[in-house]
C-alpha positions as CSV (number, residue, x, y, z in Angstrom):
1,X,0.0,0.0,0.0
2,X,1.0,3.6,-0.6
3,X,0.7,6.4,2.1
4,X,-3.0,7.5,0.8
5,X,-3.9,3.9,1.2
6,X,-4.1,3.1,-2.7
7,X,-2.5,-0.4,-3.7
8,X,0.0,-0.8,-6.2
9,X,2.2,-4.2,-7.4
10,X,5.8,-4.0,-6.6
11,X,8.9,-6.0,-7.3
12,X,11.7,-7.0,-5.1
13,X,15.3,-7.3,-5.6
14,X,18.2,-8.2,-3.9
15,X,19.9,-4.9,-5.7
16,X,17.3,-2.8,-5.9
17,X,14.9,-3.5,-3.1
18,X,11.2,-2.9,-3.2
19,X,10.6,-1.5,-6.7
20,X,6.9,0.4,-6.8
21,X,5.2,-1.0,-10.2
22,X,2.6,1.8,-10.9
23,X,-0.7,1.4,-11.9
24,X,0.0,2.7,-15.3
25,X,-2.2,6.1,-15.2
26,X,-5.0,3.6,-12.9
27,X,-5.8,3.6,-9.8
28,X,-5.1,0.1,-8.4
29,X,-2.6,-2.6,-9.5
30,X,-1.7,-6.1,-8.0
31,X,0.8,-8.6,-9.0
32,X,0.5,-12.4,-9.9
33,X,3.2,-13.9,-11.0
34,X,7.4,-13.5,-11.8
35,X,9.9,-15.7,-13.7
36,X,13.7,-16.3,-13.3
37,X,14.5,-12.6,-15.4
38,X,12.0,-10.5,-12.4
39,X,9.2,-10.5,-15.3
40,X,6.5,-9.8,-13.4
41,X,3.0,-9.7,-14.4
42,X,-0.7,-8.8,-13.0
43,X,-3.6,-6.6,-13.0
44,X,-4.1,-2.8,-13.3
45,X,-7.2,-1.4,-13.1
46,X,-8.0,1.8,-14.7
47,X,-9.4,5.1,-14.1
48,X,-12.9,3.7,-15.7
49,X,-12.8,0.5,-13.3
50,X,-11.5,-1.6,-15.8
51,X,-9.6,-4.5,-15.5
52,X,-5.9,-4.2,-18.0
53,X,-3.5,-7.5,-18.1
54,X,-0.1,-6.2,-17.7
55,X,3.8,-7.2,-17.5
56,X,6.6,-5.5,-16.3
57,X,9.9,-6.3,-17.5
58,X,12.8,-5.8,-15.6
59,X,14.0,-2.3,-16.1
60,X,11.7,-1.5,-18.4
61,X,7.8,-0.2,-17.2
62,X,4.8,-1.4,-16.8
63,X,3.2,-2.6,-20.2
64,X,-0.6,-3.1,-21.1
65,X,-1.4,-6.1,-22.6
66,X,-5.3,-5.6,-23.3
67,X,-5.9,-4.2,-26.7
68,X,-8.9,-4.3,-29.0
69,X,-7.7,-7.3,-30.5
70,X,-6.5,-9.0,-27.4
71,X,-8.4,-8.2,-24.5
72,X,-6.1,-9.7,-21.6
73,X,-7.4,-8.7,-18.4
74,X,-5.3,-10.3,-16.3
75,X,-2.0,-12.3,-16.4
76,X,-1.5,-14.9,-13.6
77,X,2.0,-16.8,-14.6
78,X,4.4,-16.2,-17.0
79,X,7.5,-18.8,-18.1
80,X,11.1,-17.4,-18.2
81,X,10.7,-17.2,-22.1
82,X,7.7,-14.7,-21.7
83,X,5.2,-17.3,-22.2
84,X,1.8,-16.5,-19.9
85,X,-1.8,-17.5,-19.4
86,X,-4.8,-15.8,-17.6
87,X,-7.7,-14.3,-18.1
88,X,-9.2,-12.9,-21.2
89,X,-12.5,-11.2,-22.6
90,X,-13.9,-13.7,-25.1
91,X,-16.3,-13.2,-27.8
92,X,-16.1,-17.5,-29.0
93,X,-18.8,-18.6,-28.9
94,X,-20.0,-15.8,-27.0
95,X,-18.9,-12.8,-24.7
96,X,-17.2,-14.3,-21.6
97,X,-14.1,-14.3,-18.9
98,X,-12.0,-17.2,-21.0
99,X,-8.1,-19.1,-19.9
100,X,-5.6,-18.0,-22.3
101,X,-2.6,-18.9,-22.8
102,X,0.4,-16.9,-25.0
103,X,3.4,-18.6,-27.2
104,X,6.7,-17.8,-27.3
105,X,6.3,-15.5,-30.4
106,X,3.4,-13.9,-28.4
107,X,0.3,-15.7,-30.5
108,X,-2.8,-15.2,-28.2
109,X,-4.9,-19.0,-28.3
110,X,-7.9,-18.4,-26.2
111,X,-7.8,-21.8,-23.8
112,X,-11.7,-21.4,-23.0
113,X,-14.5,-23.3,-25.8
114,X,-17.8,-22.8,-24.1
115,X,-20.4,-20.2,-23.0
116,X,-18.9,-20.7,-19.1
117,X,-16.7,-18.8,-17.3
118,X,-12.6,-20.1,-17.5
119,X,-9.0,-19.0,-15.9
120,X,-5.4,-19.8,-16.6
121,X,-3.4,-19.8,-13.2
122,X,-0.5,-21.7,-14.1
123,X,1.9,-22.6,-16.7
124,X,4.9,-24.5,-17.0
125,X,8.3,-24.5,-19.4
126,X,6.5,-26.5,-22.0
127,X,3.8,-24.1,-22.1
128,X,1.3,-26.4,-20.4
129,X,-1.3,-24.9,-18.5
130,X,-3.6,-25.5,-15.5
131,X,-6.7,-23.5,-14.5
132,X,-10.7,-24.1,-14.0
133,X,-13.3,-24.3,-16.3
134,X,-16.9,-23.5,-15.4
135,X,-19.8,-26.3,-16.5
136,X,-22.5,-24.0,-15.5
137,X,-23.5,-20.1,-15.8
138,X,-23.4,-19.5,-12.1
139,X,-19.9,-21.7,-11.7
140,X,-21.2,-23.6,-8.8
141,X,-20.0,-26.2,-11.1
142,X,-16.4,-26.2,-12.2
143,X,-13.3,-28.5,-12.6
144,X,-10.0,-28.6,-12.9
145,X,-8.1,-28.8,-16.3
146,X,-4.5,-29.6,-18.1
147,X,-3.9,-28.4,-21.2
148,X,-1.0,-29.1,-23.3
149,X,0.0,-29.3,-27.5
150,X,-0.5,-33.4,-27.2
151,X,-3.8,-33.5,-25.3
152,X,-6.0,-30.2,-25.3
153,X,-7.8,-29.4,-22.6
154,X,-8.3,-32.3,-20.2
155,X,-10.7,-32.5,-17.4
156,X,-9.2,-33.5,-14.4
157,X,-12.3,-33.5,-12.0
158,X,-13.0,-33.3,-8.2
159,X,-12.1,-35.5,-5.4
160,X,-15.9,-35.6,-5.0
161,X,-17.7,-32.3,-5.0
162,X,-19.0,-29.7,-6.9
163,X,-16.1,-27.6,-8.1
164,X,-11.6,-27.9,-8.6
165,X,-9.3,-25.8,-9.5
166,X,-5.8,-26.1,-10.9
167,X,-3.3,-23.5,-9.3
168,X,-0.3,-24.3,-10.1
169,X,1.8,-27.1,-12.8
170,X,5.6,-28.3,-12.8
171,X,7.4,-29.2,-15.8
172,X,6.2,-33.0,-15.6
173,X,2.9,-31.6,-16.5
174,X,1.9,-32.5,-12.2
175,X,-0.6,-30.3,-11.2
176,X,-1.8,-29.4,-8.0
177,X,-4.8,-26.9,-6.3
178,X,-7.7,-27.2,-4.6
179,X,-10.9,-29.0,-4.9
180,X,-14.3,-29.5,-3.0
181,X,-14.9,-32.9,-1.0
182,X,-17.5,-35.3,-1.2
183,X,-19.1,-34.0,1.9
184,X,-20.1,-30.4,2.4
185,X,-18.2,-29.5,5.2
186,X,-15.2,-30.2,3.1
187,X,-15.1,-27.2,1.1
188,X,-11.6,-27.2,0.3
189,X,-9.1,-30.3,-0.3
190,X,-5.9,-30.0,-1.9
191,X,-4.8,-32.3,-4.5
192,X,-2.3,-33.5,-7.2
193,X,-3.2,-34.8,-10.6
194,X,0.0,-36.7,-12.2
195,X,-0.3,-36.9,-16.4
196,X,-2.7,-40.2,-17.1
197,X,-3.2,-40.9,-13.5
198,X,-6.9,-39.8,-11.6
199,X,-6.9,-37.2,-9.1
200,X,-5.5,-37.7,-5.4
201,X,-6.7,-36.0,-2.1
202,X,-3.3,-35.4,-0.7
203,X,-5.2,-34.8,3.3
204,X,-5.2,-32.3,5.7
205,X,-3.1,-31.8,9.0
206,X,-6.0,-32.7,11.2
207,X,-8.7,-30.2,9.9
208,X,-11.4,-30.4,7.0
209,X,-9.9,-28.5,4.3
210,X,-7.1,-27.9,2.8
211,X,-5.5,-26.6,-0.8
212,X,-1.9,-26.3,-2.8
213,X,-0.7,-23.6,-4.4
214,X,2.8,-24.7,-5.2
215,X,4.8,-27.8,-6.7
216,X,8.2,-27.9,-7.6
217,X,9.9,-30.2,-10.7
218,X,10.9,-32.8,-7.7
219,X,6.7,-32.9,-7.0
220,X,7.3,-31.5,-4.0
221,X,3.9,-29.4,-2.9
C-alpha cells in the first residue's frame, strides 16, 4: 500500500529492493506472477474501473497487454521465455471471462470453448497450462483442467464435489490446487493430478480443508 492507502504491485530485488510497479495512469494494481528474469505480471485497473493485463519487464515499465484485439485482463504466470496465461475477454462462442494462454512469439490462443466462465493460473516450461473451467453459468459447477499441445484441454475432475481448480503445474505436466470434498463440510481439499493418472486427495493436517498452491519439478507441494 502507498501512504493515501491506494494499492499498487511491486517487485523486489536483492539490488534494488522494493521497486513500486505503478498502476499505469489507474488507480489500483496487484501482481501475480514473476519468472527467473524479475518479469513480473498482473492486473491494473483503470481510471474507468477496468480491468488491463499487464507485464513489467525488468528495467523496463509497466506494459498493457489488453488491446482491442487482445483483451487480456489479467495475467497470472508467465514462463522465463515470456510465455503466460490468464484471463481474457472472449467473444467465441459468445462474450465471456476465457483461460488464455500466449506462445513464445506472443500468439494469443484463447484456452476457453464454451459459453462458461474459464482461468489460466499456471503454466509450466513446455507451455502447459492449468486453471478451471466452469460447467455452468453461475460456476457452482467447475473443474479442474490440463492443457498441453499433445492433449488439449483435459478434465481433471474433483475428489468428489462440486467444483476444482488447478493453481499451479511443474514441468512433468503434475498439477496441484484445490478441490471440494464429497461431503459439504469439506469445502476445500488440496490435490495432485499426475499426467494419465486420476486425481489424489493429498489430506489435511487434522482439519477439514485444505489446498496447494505450489509444486516444484521434484513434486514436491
Amino acid at each position: 500500500y502507498l501512504a493515501d492507502g491506494t494499492m499498487h504491485a511491486f517487485r523486489w530485488t536483492e539490488s534494488d529492493g522494493l521497486e513500486d510497479l505503478g498502476a499505469n495512469g489507474g488507480w489500483l494494481s496487484q501482481a501475480y506472477g514473476i519468472n527467473d528474469n524479475s518479469d513480473v505480471v498482473g492486473v491494473y485497473i483503470d481510471a474507468e474501473n477496468q480491468p488491463h493485463g499487464f507485464v513489467a519487464p525488468r528495467g523496463g515499465v509497466m506494459r498493457d497487454l489488453r488491446t482491442p484485439q487482445r483483451q487480456i485482463v489479467r495475467v497470472n504466470s508467465i514462463t522465463n521465455d515470456g510465455r503466460m496465461t490468464g484471463q481474457l475477454f472472449s467473444f467465441t462462442p459468445s462474450f465471456q471471462v476465457h483461460a488464455f494462454r500466449t506462445l513464445a512469439d506472443g500468439t494469443l490462443e484463447d484456452l476457453g470453448d464454451t459459453v462458461y466462465a474459464s482461468v489460466g493460473w499456471g503454466i509450466n516450461s513446455s507451455g502447459e497450462v492449468t486453471g478451471y473451467e466452469a460447467h455452468t453459468a453461475m460456476g457452482n459447477v467447475q473443474s479442474a483442467f490440463r492443457f498441453s499441445d499433445a492433449l488439449g484441454k483435459v478434465d481433471l475432475g474433483t475428489v468428489g464435489g462440486a467444483r476444482s481448480s488447478g493453481i499451479a503445474i511443474n514441468d512433468s505436466g503434475v498439477v496441484v490446487g484445490w478441490s471440494e470434498g464429497a461431503t459439504a463440510d469439506n469445502w476445500s481439499r488440496a490435490f495432485r493430478a499426475r499426467p494419465g493418472s486420476s486425481i489424489e486427495d493429498l489430506g489435511t493436517l487434522g482439519g477439514l480443508n485444505a489446498g496447494a498452491d505450489a509444486i516444484n519439478n521434484a513434486g514436491a507441494v
